[in-house]
C-alpha angles and dihedrals in degrees: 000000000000087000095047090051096047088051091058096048096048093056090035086051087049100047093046110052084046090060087040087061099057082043104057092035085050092049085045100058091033112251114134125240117233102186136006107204129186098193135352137290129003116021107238086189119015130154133188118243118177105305098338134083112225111201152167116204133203092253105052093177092121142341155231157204122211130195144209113265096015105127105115095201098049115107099225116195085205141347119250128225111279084029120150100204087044093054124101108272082244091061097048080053094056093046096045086049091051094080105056092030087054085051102044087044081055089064101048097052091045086052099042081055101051082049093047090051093052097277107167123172128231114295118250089235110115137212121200120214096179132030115273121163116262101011138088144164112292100030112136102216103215105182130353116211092359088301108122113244115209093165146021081257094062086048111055092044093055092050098043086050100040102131095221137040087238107077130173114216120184107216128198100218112173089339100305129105127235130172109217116184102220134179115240128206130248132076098184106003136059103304121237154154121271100237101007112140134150121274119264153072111338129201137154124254133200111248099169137355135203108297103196088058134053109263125212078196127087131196107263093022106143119223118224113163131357111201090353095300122119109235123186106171145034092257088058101056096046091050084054090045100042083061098048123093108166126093102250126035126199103251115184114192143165109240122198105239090170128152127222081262102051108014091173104069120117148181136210114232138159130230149177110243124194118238122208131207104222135166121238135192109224116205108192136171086032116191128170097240095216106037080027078215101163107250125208111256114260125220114197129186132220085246105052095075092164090064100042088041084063092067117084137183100225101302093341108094112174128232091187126076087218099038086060089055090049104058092025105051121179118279134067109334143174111212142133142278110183110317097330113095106219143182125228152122115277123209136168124205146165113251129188106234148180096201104231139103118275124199130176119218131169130240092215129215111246129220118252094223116183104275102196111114106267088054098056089046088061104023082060083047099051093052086049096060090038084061098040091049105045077054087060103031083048089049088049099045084047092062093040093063091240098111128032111258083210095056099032100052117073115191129203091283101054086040091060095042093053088041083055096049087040088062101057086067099050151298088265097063084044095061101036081055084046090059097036083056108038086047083045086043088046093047101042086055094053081061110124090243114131094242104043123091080253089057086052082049106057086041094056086038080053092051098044101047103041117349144316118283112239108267086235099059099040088048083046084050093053101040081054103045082039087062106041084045086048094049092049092048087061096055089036090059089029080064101044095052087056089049104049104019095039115016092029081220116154113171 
C-alpha cells in the first residue's frame, strides 16, 4: 500500500506544479484563471475560490489550467479585463512556458535538496561480471567518446546513446590512462556492455517466491549467509547447495520492516529454508540456427512448464516433463524455442534448490563530490542539464532510427510502477525518480507538437512576429495534435500494461 501510495503521489507532485506554474505565470501578467485541475473530466472534489474553480477529477492522469476569454472559436465583441485572447502574444508565451519551466525548476530544487542532504551519485568506477575485451574490474572509465564521465550515470547514458557501435573509452587502470575502442551492444534499444555494472558490494536479493507454497521467504529479503557461510553471488549459493543433503538449511537474511516513514528499515534474522531436489533441462552453445547469432544459455526447471512447453520439436510441442526427454534426449541437438529454430547441447541434471527468484544487485560505491555550497548549486545544475539533454539526445536518436520508440518511452502506468519499486529502497531513489521525471515531463511538453504547451508557443511567436493565425487553423491544428497524442496515449499504456502487468518487465 505504501507503494501504491508513493506511486500516486509522485505522478499527482509532477502534474501539479506543471499546472502551478501556468497558474502563477497567468496571476503575474495578469490573465485570470477560470479553473485549476488535477486530472480530466468530472470534478469528484472542487471548491470555488474567488474567480477560479479549484478541482480533482476521476482520471488524474494530467492536468490543466484553464483561463477567462480563451475560446479560440467564439466570436468576442471585446476582451475583458484578465482575458487570454485579449493578452499581449508575449504574455500568452510566458503563461504557456510556466508549466515546463515549473517543472523543470521542480527538478532543480529536488535535486539541489538530495545534494544538500549528502546525495552523491554512483561512483565511475566499474566492476565486470563477464569478459569483455579491455576492461576489468577496477578500471575507473573517465570519459566515453571524449565526454567526461564523473559517475556511472554518466556512463551508462553516454553508452546507451553512442551513435555508433565503435566507442572510445578512456579508462584509469593503476593510475595510468589508456583509450580502448570497444563495441558496444544494441541495434534498436538502448546500447550496452554485456557485464558492465558499477563498482561495489554485491549481494542477492529475493524478488518473488513460490507462490503455491508458503514461503518463509519474502520479495526484497536479502540473503547473508547461508549455513553460516557469506554468499555474495549466485555461484556461491549453489556451490553451498550442491553440498547439502539434508531437508532444511540455515538461511540468514536481512528482511525490510519499514514504515511508510522510514521504508528502508531492516532487521537481521535467521531461518530454516526448505531445499528442494528438482530436476532442470540445461540448454547450452545456443545459436540461433538461421542469423547463427550466439544465444545465453537457459536453465529451466521441472516446475516452470510455461517455459519448457515453449520448446518443439518441429510442430510437436509436449505437455508432459518425460515426454520432452523422450523425444529430446540429451546431446547436440536443433530444436525450437518459440518460433526460432535453434542449435544447441541439451542436458538434464538434478539441482538443489529454494524455489524462489535470485537476483544479484550491487550495493555501489558512491563519489565524494565536493559538498560546500558552490559546489551543490552546480553540481544540482549540472544534473539538470544532464537530464534535460539524454532526453534530447534519446528523442533525437528515436527519430533517427537509432533507438526503439517501444523500449525507450515509458507512460503514466509503467512511471508509477517504477516509482513503486523505487520506494521500497529508499526515499532517496524516490526523489531523485520525482525530478528525472518532472525535468523529462518539462521538456516533452516544449516540444513543437500543436497540443503541448511548445505547439501554444510557436502560435503566440507567430502572432507576435507577423500576424495571428486564423482560429480555425490553429483549433484544426489542436484537434488535430489532441488526437494523434490520444492515439499514441493508447499504444504507450497498451505497452505499459504488457510491460508491468505481463512481462513483469520494468527498464
Amino acid at each position: 500500500m505504501t507503494s501504491v501510495l508513493a506511486a500516486f503521489l509522485l505522478l499527482g507532485i509532477c502534474i501539479f506544479f506543471h499546472e502551478l506554474g501556468h497558474f502563477l505565470m497567468g496571476k503575474l501578467v495578469g490573465v485570470t484563471p477560470k479553473i485549476f485541475s488535477i486530472g480530466y473530466g468530472k470534478g469528484i472534489w472542487y471548491k470555488k475560490f474567488g474567480k477560479t474553480i479549484y478541482q480533482i477529477t476521476a482520471i488524474p492522469l494530467g492536468g490543466y489550467v484553464q483561463f477567462y476569454g480563451d475560446n479560440l472559436l467564439k466570436k468576442y465583441k471585446r476582451f475583458k479585463k484578465g482575458d487570454f485572447l485579449g493578452a499581449h502574444p508575449l504574455k500568452r508565451i510566458a503563461i504557456a512556458f510556466g508549466g515546463p519551466g515549473f517543472s523543470i525548476l521542480l527538478g532543480y530544487l529536488v535535486i539541489f535538496i538530495l545534494v544538500a542532504s549528502g546525495w552523491q551519485p554512483t561512483s565511475n568506477k566499474i566492476m565486470m561480471t563477464q569478459d569483455h575485451p579491455g576492461l576489468q574490474t577496477g578500471d575507473t572509465i573517465i570519459s566515453i567518446n571524449g565526454e567526461k564521465t564523473d559517475s556511472f550515470e554518466d556512463i551508462a547514458y553516454h553508452i546507451a546513446l553512442s551513435p555508433t557501435l565503435d566507442t572510445t573509452l578512456e579508462i584509469l587502470r593503476n593510475g595510468k590512462s589508456s583509450r580502448i575502442v570497444t563495441n558496444v551492444m544494441g541495434s534498436d534499444g538502448p546500447r550496452y556492455i554485456p557485464g558492465l555494472r558499477p563498482y561495489g558490494k554485491r549481494f542477492l536479493t529475493i524478488s518473488d517466491t513460490d507462490t503455491e507454497k508458503k514461503s518463509v521467504f519474502r520479495a526484497d529479503d536479502k540473503i547473508l549467509k547461508v549455513n553460516n557461510k557469506p554468499v555474495s553471488s549466485l555461484p556461491d549459493l549453489k556451490k553451498i547447495l550442491d553440498k547439502h543433503k539434508e531437508k532444511t538449511i540455515e538461511v540468514t537474511l536481512e528482511r525490510k520492516t519499514g514504515s511508510i516513514l522510514n521504508p528502508s528499515q531492516t532487521r537481521v534474522q535467521t531461518i530454516q529454508a526448505p531445499v528442494y531436489r528438482k530436476e532442470m533441462l540445461v540448454l547450452s552453445n545456443l545459436e540461433d540456427a538461421q542469423t547463427k547469432v550466439k544465444l545465453a544459455e537457459r536453465k529451466i526447471g521441472i516446475w516452470q512448464k510455461d517455459m519448457w512447453q515453449t520448446i518443439r520439436l518441429e510442430t510437436e510441442s509436449f505437455s508432459q516433463w518425460e515426454e520432452m526427454k523422450k523425444n529430446l534426449p540429451a546431446g547436440k541437438r536443433q530444436f525450437y524455442i518459440g518460433s526460432v529454430l535453434v542449435s544447441g547441447d541439451v542436458s538434464y541434471t538434478q539441482s538443489n534448490l529454494l524455489m524462489i527468484s535470485i537476483q544479484p544487485v550491487i550495493d555501489a560505491e558512491k563519489a565524494t563530490h565536493p559538498t560546500d555550497f558552490l559546489s551543490m548549486i552546480t553540481r544540482s545544475f549540472d544534473q539538470t542539464v544532464f537530464i534535460t539533454k539524454a532526453t534530447l539526445v534519446g528523442i533525437y536518436r528515436i527519430f533517427q532510427g537509432k533507438l526503439s520508440f517501444e523500449k525507450s518511452i515509458s507512460g503514466p502506468i509503467k512511471i508509477m510502477a517504477i516509482a513503486a519499486k523505487t520506494v521500497d529502497t529508499g526515499w532517496e531513489h524516490y526523489w531523485l525518480l520525482l525530478a528525472q521525471i518532472t525535468i523529462v515531463l518539462g521538456i516533452m511538453n516544449l516540444l513543437p507538437i500543436p497540443v503541448l504547451d511548445g505547439g501554444h508557443i510557436i502560435f503566440y511567436t507567430i502572432e507576435w512576429i507577423y500576424k495571428p493565425l486564423s482560429p480555425q487553423i490553429i483549433a484544426g491544428s489542436i484537434r488535430t495534435g489532441m488526437i494523434l497524442l490520444m492515439v499514441l496515449g493508447v499504444y504507450v499504456i497498451g505497452l505499459d500494461i504488457w510491460d508491468v502487468f505481463v512481462r513483469g518487465v520494468l527498464y
